[in-house]
N, C-alpha and C positions, 0 to 999 in steps of 0.2 A: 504494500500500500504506500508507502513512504516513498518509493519509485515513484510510483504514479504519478503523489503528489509535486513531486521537482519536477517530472516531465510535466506535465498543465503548467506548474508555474514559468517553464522557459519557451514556451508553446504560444500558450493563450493569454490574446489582450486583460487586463485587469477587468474590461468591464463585465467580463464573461466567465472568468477566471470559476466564481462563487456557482455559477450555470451547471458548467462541466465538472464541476469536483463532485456537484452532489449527485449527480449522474455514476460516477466509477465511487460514489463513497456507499454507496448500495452492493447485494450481493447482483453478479452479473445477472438478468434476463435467461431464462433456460430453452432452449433451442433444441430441438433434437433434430441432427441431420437426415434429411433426405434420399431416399432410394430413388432420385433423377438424375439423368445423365440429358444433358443438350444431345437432341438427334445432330447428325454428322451437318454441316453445311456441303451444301454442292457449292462446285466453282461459281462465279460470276461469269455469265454469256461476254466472253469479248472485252474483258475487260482490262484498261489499258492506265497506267499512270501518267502517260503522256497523253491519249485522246478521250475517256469517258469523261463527260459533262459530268458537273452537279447538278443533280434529280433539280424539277425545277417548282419545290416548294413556295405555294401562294394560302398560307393559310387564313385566307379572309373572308368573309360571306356580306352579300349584301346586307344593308339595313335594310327598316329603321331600326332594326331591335338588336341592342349587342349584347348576347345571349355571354353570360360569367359562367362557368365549370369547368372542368377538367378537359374534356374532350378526348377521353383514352377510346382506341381503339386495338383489335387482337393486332399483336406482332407475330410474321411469318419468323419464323428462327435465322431463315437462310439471309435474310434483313436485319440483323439485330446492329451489323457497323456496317456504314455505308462510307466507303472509299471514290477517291474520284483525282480528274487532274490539277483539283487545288492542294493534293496533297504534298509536294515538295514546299508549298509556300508556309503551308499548317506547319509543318513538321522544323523546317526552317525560326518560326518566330515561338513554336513553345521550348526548341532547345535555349533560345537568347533569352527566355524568360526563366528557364528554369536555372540558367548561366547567371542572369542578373539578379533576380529573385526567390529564386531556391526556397526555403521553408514558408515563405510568406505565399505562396502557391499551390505548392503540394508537400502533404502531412496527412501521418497515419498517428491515431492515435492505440498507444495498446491493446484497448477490450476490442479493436475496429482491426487489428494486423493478421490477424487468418483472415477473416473475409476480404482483403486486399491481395493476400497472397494467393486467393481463392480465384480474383479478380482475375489477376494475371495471369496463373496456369491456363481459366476459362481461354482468354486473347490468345493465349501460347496455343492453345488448340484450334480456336476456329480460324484463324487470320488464316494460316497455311491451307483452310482445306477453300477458302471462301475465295482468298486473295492469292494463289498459288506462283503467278508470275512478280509479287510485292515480296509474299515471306517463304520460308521454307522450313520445316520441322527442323530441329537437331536432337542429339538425345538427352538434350538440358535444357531444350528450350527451342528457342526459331532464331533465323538470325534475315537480318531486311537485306534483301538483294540491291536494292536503289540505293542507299546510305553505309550499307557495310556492318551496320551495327548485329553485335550477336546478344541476346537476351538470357542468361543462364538464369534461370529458376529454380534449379534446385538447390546449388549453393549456398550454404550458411555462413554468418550474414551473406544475405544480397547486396549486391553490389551497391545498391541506393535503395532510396525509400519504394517498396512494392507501387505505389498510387504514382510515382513520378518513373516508376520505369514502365508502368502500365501506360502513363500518357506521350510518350516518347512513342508508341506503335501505331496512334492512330490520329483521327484530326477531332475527335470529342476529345471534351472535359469531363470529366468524372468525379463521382459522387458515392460514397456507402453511406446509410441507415442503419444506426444499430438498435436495435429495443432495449430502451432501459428496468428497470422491474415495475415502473410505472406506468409502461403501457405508451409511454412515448418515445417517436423514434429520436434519434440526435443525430446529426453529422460530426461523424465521426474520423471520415477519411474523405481524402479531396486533391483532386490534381483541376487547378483552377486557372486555365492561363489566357483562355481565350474570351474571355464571360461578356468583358466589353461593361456592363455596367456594374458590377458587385465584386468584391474582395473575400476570399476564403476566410481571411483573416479575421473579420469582419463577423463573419456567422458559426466558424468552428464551435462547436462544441454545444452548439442551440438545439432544442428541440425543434419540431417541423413545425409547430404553430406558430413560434418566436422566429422563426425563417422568415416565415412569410407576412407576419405581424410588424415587426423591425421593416422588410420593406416595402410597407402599405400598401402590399396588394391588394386592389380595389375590391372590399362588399368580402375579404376570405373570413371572418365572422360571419359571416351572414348566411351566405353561399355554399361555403367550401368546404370547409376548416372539418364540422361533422363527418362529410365524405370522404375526404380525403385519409382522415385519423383510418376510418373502417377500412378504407383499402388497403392501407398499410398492414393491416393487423391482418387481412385475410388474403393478399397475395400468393400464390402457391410458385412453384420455381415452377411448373410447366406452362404458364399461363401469363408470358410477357407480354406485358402491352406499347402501344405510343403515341405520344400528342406533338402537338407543333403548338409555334406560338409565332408572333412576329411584333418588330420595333421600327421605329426610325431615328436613323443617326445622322449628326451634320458633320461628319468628318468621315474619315478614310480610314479610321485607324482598327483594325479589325481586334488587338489583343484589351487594350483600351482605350477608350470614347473618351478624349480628351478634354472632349465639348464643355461637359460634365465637371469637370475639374481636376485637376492632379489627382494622380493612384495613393500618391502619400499624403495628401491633402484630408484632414477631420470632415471639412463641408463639401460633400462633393452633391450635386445635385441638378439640375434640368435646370434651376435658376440664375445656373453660372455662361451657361450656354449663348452665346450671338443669336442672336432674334432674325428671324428671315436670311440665312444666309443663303447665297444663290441658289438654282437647284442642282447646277451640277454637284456640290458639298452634301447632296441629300443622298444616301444608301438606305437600303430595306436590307434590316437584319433580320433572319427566321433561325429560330430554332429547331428542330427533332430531336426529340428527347428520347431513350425508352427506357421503361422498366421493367426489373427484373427481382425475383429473389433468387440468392445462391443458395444452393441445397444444402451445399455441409455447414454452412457459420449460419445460415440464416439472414444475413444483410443485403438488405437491399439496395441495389444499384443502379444510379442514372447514368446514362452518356447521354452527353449535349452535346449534338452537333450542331455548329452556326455556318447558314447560307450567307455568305456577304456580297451584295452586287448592286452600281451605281441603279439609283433609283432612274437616270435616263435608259437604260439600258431596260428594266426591269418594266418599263413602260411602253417597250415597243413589242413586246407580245399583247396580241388580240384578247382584247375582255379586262387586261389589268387595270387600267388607269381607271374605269368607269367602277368596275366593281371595287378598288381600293378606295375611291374616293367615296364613295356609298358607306362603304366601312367607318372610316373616318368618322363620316358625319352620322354615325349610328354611337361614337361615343360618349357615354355620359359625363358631367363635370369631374368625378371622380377616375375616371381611365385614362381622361383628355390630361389630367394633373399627373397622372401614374407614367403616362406615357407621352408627357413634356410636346401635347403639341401646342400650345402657346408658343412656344420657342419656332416652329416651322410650319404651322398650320396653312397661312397665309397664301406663305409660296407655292408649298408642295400641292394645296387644294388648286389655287389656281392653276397648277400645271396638268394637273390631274384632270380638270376638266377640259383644259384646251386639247390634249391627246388622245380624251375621249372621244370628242367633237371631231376629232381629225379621222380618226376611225370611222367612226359612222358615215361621215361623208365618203369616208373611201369603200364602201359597201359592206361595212362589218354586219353581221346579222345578228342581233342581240337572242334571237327564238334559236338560235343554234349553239349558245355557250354550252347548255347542258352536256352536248353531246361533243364536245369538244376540250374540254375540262372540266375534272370534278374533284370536291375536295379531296384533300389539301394543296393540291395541285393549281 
């Protein structure tokens, strides 16, 4: 226990510090592992690190009504990381990240280091059967054909923290949950490099409510918070699901949104942000998340994947600009504040409807979106 307690203290911010203690100052949460094995993944059809696109994620629905919940749907397994030709650039800015800021990114906490090592064996197994031309098995682990790098997993210690050698293989951020004996989960482990608006640092050691509570996510009292606790509590590992989400950002910066304010900065927030800045400064950032329980620890795990592309670009596929703009204007004062469109509203609404209009006039046929795109696409 004394361990413990030096690690939270050289770990975790002061203000959270009292959070996370009382969490491992409990007997741990009792788990009992699972008789699941992940079925095998097939290859990916034709799948190239130099030529596959990023899936072309548009998770928005028309208004007026901008529907709050979770929005999970079943995940096919052979989908659980989705790889693409952004990957040398991913892989490129979380090494500089993990180079220039190492523990303030990714951190495993002890009651949370099987299910991280769990983590990574899982990656060690499916990447090589998923991504065969990217990884290749070895008999300690895989090693990356494009970068050189080899992964041994078995070795005592590991070479680096489990959570930070898990995120060196792919282009999500990652997350474990662990059940405390109170029936709440905590984050416990985290490789956080690409987030763009939030700090690992920041949320370590929180319960799931205090997650999302700390970052006023819009109506999760209201809405969420009850659903969300039950899903956690009744996850099964054969039964992975995923949601998408999406943001707008006035900068270019995909690891952090600078707009926002300095990463080392206490006040960071939408209110520091440049008001109307052109539209080329506007990107649409989306998320894919999924989740998962792992069978033997029992914790549960998100990969966040982020889509980042200039919002001009993202406006010249058919149906976006009308139905984003629809979206837009379906959010309440409280999501409009959550998702800092005071700061770009202006522009981007107006651009959004001049490329609508442009559209139409060039014979788009609004009676045929259906069958042309459907969510989250």
């Amino acid at each position: 226990m004394e361990n413990i307690k030096l690690w939270l203290r050289s770990k975790c911010t002061p203000i959270h510090f009292k959070e996370a203690f009382a969490q491992f100052s409990q007997n741990d949460a009792q788990w009992t592992p699972q008789d699941f094995t992940r079925p095998p993944a097939t290859p990916y059809p034709n799948w190239s690190v130099h030529t596959t696109k990023p899936l072309p994620y548009r998770p928005f629905r028309y208004g007026p009504k901008y529907n709050i919940n979770m929005g999970l749907r079943p995940m096919n397994w052979d989908d659980w990381i989705e790889l693409d030709n952004h990957y040398p650039r991913f892989h490129a800015d979380k090494a500089r990240r993990i180079r220039d800021r190492g523990s303030k990114c990714c951190r495993t906490a002890p009651r949370a280091y099987d299910a991280a090592v769990e983590l990574l064996e899982e990656l060690c197994s499916y990447l090589p059967q998923r991504y065969p031309s990217l990884f290749q098995a070895t008999a300690t682990g895989m090693t990356n054909v494009l970068t050189g790098e080899t992964f041994n997993i078995q070795e005592r210690p590991l070479a680096e923290d489990p959570m930070q050698m898990a995120a060196r293989t792919i282009q999500d951020d990652l997350v474990i949950m662990i059940e405390g004996d109170d029936g709440q989960y905590y984050l416990l482990a985290g490789a956080i490099l690409l987030a763009g608006f939030w700090r690992l640092e920041d949320k370590f050691g929180m319960p799931l409510s205090e997650i999302h509570t700390s970052g006023e996510v819009p109506q999760f009292r209201e809405k969420l918070e009850k659903g969300m606790l039950n899903f956690f509590r009744r996850i099964k590992p054969e039964n992975p699901v995923l949601r998408n989400n999406y943001f707008i950002q006035v900068d270019d910066e995909l690891a952090w949104s600078s707009s926002i304010g300095s990463e080392d900065s206490e006040g960071i927030g939408w209110f520091t942000a440049e008001k109307n800045k052109a539209i080329e400064h506007h990107y649409f950032r989306s998320e894919r998340q999924s989740l998962r329980r792992l069978p033997r620890s029992g914790g549960v795990v998100f990969t966040i994947r982020t889509y980042f592309h200039p919002m001009v670009d993202v406006c010249r596929e058919p149906y976006v600009p009308g139905r984003l703009a629809s979206a837009i204007g379906s959010w309440g004062d409280d999501v409009s504040k959550y998702k800092g469109k005071e700061r770009y509203g202006e522009v981007l609404l107006e651009y959004l409807d001049k490329k609508h209009e442009e559209q139409v006039a060039e014979g788009l046929d609004l009676t045929k979106e259906d069958e042309v795109r459907a969510y989250p696409y």
